[in-house]
C-alpha atoms as a printed R data frame, in Angstrom:
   type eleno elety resid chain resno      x      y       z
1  ATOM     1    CA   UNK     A     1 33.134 58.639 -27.187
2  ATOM     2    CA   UNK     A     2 34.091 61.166 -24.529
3  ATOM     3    CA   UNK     A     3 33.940 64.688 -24.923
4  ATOM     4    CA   UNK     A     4 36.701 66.657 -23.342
5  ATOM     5    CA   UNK     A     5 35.024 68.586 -20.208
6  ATOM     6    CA   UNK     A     6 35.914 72.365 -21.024
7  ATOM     7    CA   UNK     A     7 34.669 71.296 -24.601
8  ATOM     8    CA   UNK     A     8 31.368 69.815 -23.579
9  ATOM     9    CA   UNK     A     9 30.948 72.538 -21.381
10 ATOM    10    CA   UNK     A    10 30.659 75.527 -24.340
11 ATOM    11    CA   UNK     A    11 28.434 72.772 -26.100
12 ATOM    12    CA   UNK     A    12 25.917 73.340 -23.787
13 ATOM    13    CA   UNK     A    13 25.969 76.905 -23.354
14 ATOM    14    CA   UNK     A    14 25.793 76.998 -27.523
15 ATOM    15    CA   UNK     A    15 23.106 74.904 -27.311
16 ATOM    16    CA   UNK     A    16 21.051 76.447 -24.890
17 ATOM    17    CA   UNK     A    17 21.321 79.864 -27.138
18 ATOM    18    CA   UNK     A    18 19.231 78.301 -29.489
19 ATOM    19    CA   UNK     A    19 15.761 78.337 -30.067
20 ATOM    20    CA   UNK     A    20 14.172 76.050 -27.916
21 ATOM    21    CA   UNK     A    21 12.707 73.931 -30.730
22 ATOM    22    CA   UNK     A    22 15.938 73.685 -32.586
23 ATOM    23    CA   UNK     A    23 17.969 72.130 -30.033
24 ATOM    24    CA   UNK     A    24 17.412 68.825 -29.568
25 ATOM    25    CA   UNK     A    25 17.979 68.476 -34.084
26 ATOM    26    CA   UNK     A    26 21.020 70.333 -33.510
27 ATOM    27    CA   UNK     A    27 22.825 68.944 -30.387
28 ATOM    28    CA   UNK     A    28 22.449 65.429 -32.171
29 ATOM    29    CA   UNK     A    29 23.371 66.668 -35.552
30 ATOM    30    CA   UNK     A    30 27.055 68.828 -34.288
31 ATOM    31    CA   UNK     A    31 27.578 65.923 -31.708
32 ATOM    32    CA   UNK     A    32 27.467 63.536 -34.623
33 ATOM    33    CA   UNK     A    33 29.516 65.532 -36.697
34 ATOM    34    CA   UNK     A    34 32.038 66.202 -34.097
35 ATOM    35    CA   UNK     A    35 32.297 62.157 -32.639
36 ATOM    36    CA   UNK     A    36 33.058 61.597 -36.653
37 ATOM    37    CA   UNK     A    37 35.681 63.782 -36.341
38 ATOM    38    CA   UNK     A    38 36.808 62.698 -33.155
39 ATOM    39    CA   UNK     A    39 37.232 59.143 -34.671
40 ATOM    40    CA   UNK     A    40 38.462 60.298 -38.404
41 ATOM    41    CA   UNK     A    41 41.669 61.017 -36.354
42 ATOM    42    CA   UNK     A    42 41.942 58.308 -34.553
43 ATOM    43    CA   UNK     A    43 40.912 59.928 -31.033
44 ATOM    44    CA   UNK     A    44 38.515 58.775 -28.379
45 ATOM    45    CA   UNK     A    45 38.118 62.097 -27.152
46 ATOM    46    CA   UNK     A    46 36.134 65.055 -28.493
47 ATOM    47    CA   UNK     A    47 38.252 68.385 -28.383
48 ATOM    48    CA   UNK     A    48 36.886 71.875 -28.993
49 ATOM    49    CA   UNK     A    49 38.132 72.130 -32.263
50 ATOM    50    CA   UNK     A    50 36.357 69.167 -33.443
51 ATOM    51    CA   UNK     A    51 33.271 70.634 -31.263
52 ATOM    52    CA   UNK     A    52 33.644 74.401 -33.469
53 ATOM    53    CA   UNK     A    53 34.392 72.553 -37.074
54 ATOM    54    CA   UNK     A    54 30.991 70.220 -36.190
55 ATOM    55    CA   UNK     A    55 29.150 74.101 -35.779
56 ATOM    56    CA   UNK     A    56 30.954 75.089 -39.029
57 ATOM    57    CA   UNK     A    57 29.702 71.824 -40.746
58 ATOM    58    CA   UNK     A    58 26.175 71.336 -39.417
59 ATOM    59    CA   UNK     A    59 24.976 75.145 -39.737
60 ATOM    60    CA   UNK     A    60 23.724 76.385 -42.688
61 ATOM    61    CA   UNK     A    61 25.922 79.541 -43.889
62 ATOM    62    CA   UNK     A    62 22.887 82.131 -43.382
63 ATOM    63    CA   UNK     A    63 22.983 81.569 -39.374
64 ATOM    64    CA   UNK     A    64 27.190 81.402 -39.397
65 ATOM    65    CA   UNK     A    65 26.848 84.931 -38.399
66 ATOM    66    CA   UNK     A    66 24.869 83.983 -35.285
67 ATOM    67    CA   UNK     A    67 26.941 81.411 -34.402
68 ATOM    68    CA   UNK     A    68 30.075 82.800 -34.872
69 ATOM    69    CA   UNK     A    69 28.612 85.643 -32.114
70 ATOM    70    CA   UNK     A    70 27.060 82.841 -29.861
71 ATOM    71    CA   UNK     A    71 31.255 80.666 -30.068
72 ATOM    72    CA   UNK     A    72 32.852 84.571 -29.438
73 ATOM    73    CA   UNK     A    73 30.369 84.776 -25.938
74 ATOM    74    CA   UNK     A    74 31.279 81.510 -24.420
75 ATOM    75    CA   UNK     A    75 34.684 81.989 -25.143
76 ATOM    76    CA   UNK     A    76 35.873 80.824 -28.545
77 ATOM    77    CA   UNK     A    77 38.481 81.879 -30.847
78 ATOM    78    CA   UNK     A    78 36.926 80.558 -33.407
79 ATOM    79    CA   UNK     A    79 39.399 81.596 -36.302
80 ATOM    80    CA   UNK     A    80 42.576 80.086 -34.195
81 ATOM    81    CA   UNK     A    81 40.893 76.779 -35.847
82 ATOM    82    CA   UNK     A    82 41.033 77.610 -39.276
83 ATOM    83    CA   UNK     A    83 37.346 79.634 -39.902
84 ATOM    84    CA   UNK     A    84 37.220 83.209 -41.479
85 ATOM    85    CA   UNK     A    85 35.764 86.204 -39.483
């Protein structure tokens, strides 16, 4: 499956704001989550909203705080997809 460029871009900049010893769990574990997305809806392409709902999904509601900073800094309107402040 293909991730959409822009999309895959703010992937790796999340990514790399992560502890180095998380990243390699969590980059398979949201790119997982947002390819079954991706395909739930028919689509061979990942967008950024299935890339932010895969975050929402795959991080455990104590670091959603974090996170939600980390999507803000690379760009992301995170609530424009449906996610609370």
């Amino acid at each position: 499956m293909n991730w959409n460029m822009a999309a895959e871009e703010k992937f790796k900049l999340l990514i790399n704001k992560m502890p180095i010893f998380l990243r390699a769990t969590a980059s398979a574990q949201v790119s997982k989550k947002a390819q079954s997305l991706a395909a739930a809806d028919n689509r061979s392409e990942i967008t950024e909203k299935d890339m932010v709902d895969a975050f929402f999904a795959e991080t455990p509601f104590g670091f959603q705080g974090l996170m939600k900073n980390d999507l803000v800094n690379v760009g992301i309107d995170y609530t424009k997809y449906g996610h609370a402040k």
